[in-house]
N, C-alpha and C positions, 0 to 999 in steps of 0.2 A: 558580584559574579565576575566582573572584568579583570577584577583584581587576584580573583583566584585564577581564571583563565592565564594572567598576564605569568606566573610563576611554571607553565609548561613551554615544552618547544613546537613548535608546529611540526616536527618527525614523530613526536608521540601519536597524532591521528592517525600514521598509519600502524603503529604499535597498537594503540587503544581499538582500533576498526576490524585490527588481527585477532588480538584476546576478547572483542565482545562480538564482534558476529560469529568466528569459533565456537565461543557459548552457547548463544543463540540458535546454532546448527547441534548442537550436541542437545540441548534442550529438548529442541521440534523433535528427538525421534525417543523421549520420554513420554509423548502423545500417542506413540501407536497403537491402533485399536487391540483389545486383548485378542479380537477374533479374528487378526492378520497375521500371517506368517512370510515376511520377506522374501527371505530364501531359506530352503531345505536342510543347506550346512547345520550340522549339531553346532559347531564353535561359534557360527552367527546368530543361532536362537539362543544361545546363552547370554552374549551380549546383548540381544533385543528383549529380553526376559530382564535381565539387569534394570536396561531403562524403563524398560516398563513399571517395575517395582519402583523405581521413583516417582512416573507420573501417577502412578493408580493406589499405592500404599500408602507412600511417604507425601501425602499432599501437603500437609503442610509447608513441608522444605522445599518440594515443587513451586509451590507458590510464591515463597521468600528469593525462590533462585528467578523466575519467571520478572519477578519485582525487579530485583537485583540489576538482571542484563535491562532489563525499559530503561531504569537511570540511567545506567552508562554509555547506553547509546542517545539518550537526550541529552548528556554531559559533553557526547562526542560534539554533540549535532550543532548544539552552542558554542562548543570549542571552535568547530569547521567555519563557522560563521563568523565569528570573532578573528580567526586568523587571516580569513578571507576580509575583510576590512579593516585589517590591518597590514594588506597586501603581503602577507607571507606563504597566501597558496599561489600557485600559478596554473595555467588553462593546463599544462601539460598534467602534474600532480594530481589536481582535481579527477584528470581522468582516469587516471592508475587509481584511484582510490576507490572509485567509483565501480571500475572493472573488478577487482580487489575484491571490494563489497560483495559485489553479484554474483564471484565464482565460488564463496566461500559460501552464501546463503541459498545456492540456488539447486545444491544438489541437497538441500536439507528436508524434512518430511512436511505434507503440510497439515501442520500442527491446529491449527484455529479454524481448518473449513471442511464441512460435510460434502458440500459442491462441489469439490475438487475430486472426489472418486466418483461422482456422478456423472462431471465432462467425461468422465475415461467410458463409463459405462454406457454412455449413449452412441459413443463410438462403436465401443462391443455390439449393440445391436445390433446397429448398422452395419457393421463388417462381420461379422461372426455369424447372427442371428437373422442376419436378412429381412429386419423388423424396421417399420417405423414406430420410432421413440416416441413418436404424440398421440401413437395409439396403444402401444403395452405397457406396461408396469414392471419395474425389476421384480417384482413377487411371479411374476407369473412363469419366471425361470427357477421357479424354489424347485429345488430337489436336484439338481442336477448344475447349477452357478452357483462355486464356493464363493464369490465376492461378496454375496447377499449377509454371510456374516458379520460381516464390519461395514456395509454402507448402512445410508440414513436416506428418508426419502424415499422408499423401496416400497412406497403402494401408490406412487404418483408419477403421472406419465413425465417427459421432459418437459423443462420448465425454457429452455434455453434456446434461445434464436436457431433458425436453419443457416445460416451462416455461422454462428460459433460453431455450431457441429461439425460443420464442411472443416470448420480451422483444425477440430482434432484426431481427424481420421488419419493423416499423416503422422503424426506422432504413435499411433497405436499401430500402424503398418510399420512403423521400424521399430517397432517394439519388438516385431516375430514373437510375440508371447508371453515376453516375460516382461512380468507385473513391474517389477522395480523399471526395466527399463522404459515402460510407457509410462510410469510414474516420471522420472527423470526428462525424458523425449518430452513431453507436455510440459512439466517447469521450465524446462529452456525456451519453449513455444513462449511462452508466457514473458520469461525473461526476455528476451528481445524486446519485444514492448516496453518495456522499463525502460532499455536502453532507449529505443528509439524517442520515446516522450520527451527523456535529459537531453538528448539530442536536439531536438523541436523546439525545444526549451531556450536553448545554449543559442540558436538560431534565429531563435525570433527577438533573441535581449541581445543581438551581435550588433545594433547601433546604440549600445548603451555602453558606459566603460567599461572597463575588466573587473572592477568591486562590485558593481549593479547587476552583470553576467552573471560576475560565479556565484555572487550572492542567489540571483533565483535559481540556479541550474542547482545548487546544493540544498536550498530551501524543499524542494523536489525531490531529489538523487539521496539524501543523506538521510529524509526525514523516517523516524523510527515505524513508523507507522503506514506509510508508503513502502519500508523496506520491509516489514512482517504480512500487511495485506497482499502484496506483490508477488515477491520472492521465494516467501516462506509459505505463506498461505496459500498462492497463484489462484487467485482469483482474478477473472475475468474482463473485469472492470477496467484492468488496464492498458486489457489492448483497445477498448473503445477510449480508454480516453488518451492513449497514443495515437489514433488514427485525426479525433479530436481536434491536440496540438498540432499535427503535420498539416491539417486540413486548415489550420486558421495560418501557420507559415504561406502554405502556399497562395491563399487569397491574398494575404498582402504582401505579395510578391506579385500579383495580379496574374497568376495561372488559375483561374477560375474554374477553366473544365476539369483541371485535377484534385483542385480546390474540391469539388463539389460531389466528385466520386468519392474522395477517400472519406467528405463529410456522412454523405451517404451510408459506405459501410459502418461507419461509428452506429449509424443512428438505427443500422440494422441488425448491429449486434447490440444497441441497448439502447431503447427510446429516449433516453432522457438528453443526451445528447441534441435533440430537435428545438433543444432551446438556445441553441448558436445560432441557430436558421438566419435571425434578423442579422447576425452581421454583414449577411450577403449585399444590406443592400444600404450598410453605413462606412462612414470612414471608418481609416484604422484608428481603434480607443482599445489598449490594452487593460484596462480595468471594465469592459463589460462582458468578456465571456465569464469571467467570474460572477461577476454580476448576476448575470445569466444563469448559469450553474447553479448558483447558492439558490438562488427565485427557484429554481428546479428539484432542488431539495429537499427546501421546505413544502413546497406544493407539494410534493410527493409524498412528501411523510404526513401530511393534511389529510390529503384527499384518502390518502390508502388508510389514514388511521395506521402505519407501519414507528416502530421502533427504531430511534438511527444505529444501524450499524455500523461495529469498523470498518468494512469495506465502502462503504460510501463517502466516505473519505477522500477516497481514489476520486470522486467524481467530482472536487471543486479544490484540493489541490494545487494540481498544474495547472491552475489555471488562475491560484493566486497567486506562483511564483512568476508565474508575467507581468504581475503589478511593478508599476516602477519604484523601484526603492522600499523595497516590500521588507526589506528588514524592520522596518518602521514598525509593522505588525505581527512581530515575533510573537510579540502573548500572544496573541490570538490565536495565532497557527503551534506553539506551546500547548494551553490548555485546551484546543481540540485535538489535538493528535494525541496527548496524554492519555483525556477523557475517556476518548475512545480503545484505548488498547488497555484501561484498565477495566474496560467493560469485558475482558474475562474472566478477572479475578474469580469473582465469586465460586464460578464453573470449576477451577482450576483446584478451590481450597473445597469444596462441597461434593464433588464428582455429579452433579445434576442442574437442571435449570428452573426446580421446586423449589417451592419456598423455603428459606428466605432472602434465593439468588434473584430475583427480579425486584424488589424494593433497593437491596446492596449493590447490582447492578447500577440501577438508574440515578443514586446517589455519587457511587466511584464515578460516572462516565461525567455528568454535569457537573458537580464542582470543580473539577479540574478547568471547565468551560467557562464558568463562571469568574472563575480567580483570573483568568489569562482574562476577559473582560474588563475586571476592575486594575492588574495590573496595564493596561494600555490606558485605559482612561489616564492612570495616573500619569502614564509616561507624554501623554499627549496635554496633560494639564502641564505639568514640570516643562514637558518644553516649551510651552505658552507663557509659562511665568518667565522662561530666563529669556528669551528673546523681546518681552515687554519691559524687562527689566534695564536688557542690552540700549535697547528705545533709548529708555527713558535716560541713563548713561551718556549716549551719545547727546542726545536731547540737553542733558546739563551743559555739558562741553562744550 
């Protein structure tokens, strides 16, 4: 791979970052539900009628295209990391790239999440309807809420923190009405926290060198799967786990009372977060919010008997890119982020989540996990042999 990498220039990332998040934004709005209408323009229902016929006819090609961009942004992602340790990115670059990324993906649709029209619509209640959401059901506005034709979830009250809500009322008031813009107005809501995270990031590895930095801030910022749960999907998860990262900054910086509100909000926009709690009361060890997170995951998925999703990903992440020297553990963070974002396939190539997408599912998402396991084993073997070997060398000498 270094050797294919070694044959580009480092200007190509932002050429390659151009031509596949581009894609990746022209993709997401081949997802639109058939029962949404954007805007009224006849010339823009023709073009959204267009992409529709790719994602809902043409699924096969959908899915080959779908496939397609995940490589190239995992080619990028390895490329970014490769070039970044071989110092040809710099803090400034990094950050245009970064920006770059998020303004090309962030007015894009979101393609992979049912949730994300239901933040908008708990909003609706609340501002329009004069309802609370933990006590109506979007059915119970049938007959008179066009929305009800394209969401999902529409006989179950909010599922979502009174704090998340409170975050999207503002985006829906400068909406003034119109769909796409409270569509967009909440992506940006959403993207900010991305930013912020890479930020927190950048901040907490700033006594480490500029290859150890850029390496986690990109390990984070670039990853294919971070950028499609995030960006494209805007789900939730990443403003708690922005608030997360800023919350663990500021503890060790030793501002404690800010420390401990912004941990707070994390853990009241999504409990899982309440498994940093113990740092409060250790030294700084940037290998145990990870630690902690992943404990939080798999519990989670134990106890609840729950499926891992892509977006939970978001939730141990950032917080492996604060590991030091965490390139180390590229497979791993490889065939999880793979695993997980080919955990649509099926949906994509089937149009459903009947059989035989739930067997095909849980195969495409694991082995990709599996394989980034045994390729680290082997890289953590290889380099056990050559520095035994190094020994033994010097040792003759």
């Amino acid at each position: 791979m270094k050797k294919i990498f070694s044959i580009f220039s480092p200007r190509l990332l932002f050429i390659g970052y151009g031509i596949f998040g581009f894609l990746m934004f022209l993709y997401s709005w081949t997802q639109v539900d058939l029962g949404l209408t954007l805007i009224q323009f006849s010339f823009w229902q023709v073009i959204q009628k267009g992409f529709q016929y790719v994602g809902y006819f043409q699924r096969p090609f959908s899915t080959i295209a779908y496939i397609g961009v995940i490589i190239g942004l995992f080619f990028l992602y390895g490329y970014a990391i490769h070039c970044i340790q071989r110092k040809q990115v710099t803090i400034q670059s990094l950050r245009v790239l970064i920006f770059s990324v998020f303004f090309l993906l962030i007015f894009s649709y979101p393609a992979f999440s049912y949730d994300f029209f239901n933040y908008m619509f708990t909003a609706k209640t609340v501002l329009v309807y004069h309802k609370n959401p933990y006590e109506v059901v979007p059915l119970q506005f049938i007959g008179y809420e066009s929305w009800l034709s394209f969401m999902h979830w529409t006989h179950l009250p909010s599922a979502y923190a009174p704090l998340w809500i409170l975050f999207t009322l503002p985006a829906y008031i400068f909406g003034f009405g119109y769909f796409l813009l409270i569509l967009w107005n909440l992506k940006i809501t959403i993207g900010f926290f991305y930013l912020l995270t890479a930020w927190g990031i950048g901040e907490i590895l700033r006594d480490e060198n500029d290859v150890n930095r850029l390496s986690g801030v990109t390990l984070f910022a670039l990853n294919p799967l971070i950028l499609i749960e995030s960006l494209v999907s805007g789900h939730n998860d990443i403003v708690m786990a922005a608030c997360g990262v800023v919350s663990l900054l500021l503890l060790w910086k030793k501002r404690h009372l800010y420390s401990f509100f912004l941990f707070s909000v994390s853990v009241a926009l999504k409990e899982i977060t309440i498994m940093l709690f113990p740092l409060f009361f250790m030294r700084k060890n940037r290998w145990i919010p990870f630690t902690c997170m992943s404990i939080g995951l798999i519990a989670f998925l134990i106890f609840f008997k729950r499926e891992i999703l892509p977006w939970y990903g978001i939730w141990i992440l950032p917080f492996a890119a604060l590991i030091p020297k965490c390139k180390t553990y590229l497979p791993l963070i490889y065939g999880f982020s793979s695993g997980l974002l080919l955990y649509y396939v099926p949906f994509l190539y089937f149009g459903h989540w009947n059989d035989p997408v739930p067997i095909m599912k849980f195969w495409l998402t694991i082995l990709p996990m599996v394989l980034g396991v045994i390729f680290f084993i082997g890289k953590c073997l290889h380099a056990y042999n050559r520095e035994k070997h190094e020994q033994s060398f010097y040792t003759d000498i």
